[in-house]
PDB file of N, CA, C and O in Angstrom, chain B, residues numbered from 101:
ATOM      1  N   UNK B 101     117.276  99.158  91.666  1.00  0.00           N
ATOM      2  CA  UNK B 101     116.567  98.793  90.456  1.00  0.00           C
ATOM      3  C   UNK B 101     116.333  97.289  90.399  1.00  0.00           C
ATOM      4  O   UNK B 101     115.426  96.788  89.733  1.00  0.00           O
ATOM      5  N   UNK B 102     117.215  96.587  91.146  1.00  0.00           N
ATOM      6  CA  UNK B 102     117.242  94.991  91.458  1.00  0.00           C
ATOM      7  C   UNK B 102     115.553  94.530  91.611  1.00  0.00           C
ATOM      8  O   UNK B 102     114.879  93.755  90.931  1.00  0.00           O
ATOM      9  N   UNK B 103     115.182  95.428  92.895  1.00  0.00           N
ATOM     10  CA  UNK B 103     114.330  95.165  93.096  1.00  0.00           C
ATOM     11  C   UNK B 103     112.961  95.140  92.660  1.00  0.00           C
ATOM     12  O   UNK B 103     112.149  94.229  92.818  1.00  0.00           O
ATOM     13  N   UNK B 104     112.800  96.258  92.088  1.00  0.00           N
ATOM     14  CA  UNK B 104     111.920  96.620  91.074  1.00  0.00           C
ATOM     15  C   UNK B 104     111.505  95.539  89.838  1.00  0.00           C
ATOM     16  O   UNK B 104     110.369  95.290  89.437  1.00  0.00           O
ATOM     17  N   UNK B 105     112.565  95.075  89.445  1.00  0.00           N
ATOM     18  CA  UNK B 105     112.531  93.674  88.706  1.00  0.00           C
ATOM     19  C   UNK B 105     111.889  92.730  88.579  1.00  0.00           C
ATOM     20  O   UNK B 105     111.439  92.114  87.613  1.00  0.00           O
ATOM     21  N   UNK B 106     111.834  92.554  90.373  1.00  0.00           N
ATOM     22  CA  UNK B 106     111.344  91.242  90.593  1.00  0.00           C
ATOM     23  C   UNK B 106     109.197  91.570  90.622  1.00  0.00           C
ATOM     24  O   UNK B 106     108.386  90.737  91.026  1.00  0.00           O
ATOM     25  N   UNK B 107     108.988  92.418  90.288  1.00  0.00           N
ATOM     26  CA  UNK B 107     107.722  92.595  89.926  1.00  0.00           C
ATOM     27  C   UNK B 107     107.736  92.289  88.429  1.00  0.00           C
ATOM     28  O   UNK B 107     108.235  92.963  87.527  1.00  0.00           O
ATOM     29  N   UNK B 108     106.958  90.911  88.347  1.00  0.00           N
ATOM     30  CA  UNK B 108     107.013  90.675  86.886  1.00  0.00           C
ATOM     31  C   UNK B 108     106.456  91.828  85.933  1.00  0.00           C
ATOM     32  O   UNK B 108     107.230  91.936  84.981  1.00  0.00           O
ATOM     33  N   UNK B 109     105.522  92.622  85.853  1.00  0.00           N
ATOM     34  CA  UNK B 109     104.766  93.052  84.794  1.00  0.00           C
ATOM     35  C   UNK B 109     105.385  94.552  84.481  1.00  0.00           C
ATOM     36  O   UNK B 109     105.041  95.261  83.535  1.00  0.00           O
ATOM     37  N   UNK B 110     106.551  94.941  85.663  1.00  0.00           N
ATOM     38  CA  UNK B 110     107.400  95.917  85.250  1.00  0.00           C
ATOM     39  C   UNK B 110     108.398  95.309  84.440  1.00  0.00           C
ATOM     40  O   UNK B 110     108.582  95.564  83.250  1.00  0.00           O
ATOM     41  N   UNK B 111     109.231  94.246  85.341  1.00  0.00           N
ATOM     42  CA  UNK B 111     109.896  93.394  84.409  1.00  0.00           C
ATOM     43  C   UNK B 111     110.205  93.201  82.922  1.00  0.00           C
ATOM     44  O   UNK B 111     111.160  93.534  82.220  1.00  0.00           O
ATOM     45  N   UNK B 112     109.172  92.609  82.711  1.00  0.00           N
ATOM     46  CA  UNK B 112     108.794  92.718  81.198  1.00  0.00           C
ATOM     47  C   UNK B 112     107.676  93.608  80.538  1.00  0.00           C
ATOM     48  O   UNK B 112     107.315  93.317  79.398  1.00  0.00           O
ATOM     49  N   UNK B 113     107.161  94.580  81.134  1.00  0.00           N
ATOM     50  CA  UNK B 113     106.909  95.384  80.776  1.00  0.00           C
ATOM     51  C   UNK B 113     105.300  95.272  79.644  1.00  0.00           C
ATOM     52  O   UNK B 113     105.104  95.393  78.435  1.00  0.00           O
ATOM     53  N   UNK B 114     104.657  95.060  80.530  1.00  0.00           N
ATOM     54  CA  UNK B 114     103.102  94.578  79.747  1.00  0.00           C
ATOM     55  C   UNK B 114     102.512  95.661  79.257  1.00  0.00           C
ATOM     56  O   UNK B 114     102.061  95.583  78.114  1.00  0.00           O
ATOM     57  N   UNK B 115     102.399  96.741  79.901  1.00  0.00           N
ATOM     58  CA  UNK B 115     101.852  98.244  79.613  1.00  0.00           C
ATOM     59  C   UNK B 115     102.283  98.832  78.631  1.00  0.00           C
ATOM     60  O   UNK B 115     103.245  99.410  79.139  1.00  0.00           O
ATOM     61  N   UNK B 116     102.280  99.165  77.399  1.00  0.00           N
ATOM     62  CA  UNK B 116     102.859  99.749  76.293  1.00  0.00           C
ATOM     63  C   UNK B 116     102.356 101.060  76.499  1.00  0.00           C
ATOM     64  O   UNK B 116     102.418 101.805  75.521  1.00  0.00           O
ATOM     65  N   UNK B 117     101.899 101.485  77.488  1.00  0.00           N
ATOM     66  CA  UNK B 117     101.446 103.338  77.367  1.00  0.00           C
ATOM     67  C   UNK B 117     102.691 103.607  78.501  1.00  0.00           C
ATOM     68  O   UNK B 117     103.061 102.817  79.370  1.00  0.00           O
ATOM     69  N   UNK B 118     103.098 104.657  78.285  1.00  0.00           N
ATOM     70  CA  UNK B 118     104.050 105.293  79.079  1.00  0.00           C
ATOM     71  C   UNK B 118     103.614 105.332  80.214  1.00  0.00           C
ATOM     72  O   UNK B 118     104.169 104.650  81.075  1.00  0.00           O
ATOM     73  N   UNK B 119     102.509 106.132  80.533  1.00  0.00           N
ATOM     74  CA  UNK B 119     101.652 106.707  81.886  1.00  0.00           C
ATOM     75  C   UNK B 119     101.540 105.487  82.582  1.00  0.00           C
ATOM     76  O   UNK B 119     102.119 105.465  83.669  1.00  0.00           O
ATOM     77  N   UNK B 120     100.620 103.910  82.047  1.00  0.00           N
ATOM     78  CA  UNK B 120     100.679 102.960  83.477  1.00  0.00           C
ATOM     79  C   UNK B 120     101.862 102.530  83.252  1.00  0.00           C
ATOM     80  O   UNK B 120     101.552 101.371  82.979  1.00  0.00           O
ATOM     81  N   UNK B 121     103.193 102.560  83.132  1.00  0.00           N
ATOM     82  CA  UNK B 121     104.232 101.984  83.290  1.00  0.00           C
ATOM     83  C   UNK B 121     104.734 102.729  84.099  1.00  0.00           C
ATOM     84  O   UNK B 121     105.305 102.409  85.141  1.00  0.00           O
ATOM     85  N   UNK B 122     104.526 103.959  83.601  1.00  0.00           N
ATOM     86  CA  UNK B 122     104.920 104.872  85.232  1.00  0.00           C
ATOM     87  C   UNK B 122     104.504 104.650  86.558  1.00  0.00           C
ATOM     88  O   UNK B 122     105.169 104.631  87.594  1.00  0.00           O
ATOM     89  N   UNK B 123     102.776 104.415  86.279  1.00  0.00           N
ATOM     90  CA  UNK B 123     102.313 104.333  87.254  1.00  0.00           C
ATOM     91  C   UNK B 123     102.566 102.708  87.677  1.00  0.00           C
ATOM     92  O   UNK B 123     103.512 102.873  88.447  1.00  0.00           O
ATOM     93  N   UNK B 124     102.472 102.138  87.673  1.00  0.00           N
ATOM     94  CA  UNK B 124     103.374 100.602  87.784  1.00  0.00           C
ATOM     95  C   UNK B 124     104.423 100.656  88.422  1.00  0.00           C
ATOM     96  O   UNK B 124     104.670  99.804  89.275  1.00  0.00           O
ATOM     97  N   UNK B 125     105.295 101.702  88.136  1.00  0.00           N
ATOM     98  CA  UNK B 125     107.365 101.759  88.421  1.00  0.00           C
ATOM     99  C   UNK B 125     107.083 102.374  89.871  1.00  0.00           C
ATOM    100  O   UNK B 125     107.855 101.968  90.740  1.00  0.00           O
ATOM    101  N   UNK B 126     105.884 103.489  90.365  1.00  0.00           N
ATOM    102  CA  UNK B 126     105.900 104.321  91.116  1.00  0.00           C
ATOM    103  C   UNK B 126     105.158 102.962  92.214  1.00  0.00           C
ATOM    104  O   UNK B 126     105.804 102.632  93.208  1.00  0.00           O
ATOM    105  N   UNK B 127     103.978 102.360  91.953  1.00  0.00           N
ATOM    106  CA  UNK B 127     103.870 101.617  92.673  1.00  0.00           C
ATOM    107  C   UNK B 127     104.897 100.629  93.289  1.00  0.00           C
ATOM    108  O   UNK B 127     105.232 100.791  94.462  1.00  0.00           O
ATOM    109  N   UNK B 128     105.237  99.958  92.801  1.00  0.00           N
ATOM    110  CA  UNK B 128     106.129  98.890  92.527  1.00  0.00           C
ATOM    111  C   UNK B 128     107.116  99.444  93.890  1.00  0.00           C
ATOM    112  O   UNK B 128     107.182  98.823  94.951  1.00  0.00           O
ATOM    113  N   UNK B 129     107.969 100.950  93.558  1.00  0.00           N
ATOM    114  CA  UNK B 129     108.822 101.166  94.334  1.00  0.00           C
ATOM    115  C   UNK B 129     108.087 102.096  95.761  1.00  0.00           C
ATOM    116  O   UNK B 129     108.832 102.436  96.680  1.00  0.00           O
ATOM    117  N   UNK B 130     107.076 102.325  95.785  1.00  0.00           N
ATOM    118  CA  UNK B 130     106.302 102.607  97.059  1.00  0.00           C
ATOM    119  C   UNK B 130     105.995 101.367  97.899  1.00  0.00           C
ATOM    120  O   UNK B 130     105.851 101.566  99.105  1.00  0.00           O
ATOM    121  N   UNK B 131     105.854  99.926  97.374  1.00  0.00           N
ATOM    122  CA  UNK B 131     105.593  99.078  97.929  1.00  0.00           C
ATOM    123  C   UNK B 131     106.799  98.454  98.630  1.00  0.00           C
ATOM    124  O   UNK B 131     106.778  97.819  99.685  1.00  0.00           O
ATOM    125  N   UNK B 132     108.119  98.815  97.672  1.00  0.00           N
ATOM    126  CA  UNK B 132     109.364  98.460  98.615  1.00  0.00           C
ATOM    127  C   UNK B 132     109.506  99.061  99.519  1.00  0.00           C
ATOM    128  O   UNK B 132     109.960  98.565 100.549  1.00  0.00           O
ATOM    129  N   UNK B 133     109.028 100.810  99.373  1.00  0.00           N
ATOM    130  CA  UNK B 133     109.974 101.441 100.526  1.00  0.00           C
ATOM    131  C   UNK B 133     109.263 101.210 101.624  1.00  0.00           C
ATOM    132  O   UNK B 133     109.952 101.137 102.641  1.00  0.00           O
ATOM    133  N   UNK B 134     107.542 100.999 101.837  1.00  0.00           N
ATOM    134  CA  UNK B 134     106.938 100.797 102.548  1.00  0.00           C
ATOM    135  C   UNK B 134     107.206  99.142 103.455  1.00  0.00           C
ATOM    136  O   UNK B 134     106.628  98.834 104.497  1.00  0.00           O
ATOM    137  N   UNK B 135     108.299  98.215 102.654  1.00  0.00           N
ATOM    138  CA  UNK B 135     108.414  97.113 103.158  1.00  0.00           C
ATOM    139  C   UNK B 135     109.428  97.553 104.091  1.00  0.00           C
ATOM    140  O   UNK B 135     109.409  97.300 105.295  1.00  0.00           O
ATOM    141  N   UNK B 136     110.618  98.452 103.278  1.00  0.00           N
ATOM    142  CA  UNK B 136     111.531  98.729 104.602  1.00  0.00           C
ATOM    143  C   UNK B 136     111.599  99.719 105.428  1.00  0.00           C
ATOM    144  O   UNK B 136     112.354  99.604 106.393  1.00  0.00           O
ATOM    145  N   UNK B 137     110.783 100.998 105.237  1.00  0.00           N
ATOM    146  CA  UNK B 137     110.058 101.388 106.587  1.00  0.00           C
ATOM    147  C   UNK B 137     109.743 100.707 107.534  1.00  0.00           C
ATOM    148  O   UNK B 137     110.486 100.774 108.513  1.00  0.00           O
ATOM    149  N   UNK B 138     108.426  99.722 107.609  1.00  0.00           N
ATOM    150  CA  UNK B 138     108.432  99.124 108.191  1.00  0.00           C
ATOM    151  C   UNK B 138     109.196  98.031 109.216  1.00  0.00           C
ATOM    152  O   UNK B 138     108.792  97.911 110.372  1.00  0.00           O
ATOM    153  N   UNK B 139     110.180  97.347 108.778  1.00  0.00           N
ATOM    154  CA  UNK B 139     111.554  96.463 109.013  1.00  0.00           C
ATOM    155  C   UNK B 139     111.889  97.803 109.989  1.00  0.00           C
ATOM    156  O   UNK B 139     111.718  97.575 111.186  1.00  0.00           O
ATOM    157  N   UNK B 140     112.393  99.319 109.613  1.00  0.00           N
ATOM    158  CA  UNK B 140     113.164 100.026 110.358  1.00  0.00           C
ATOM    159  C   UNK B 140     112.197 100.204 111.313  1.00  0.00           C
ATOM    160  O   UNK B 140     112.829 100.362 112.358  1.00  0.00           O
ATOM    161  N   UNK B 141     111.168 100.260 111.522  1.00  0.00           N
ATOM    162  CA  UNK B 141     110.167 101.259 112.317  1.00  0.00           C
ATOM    163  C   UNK B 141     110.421  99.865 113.582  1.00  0.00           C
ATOM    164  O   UNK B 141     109.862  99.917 114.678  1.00  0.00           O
TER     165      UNK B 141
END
């Protein structure tokens, strides 16, 4: 969840609709796992 953080606009949370905050949280953590896939691959 550390990580997720450090994306400001999840962070603090700019989106007041549920749905793009979701969609925000889902990005956010696809973009990590895709950082450390990569690193492993």
């Amino acid at each position: 969840f550390g990580k997720i953080k450090q994306f400001r606009g999840i962070a603090t949370r700019y989106d007041r609709k549920p749905e793009n905050y979701l969609a925000a949280l889902k990005l956010a953590s696809l973009r990590i796992w895709l950082k450390s896939y990569e690193s492993a691959a």
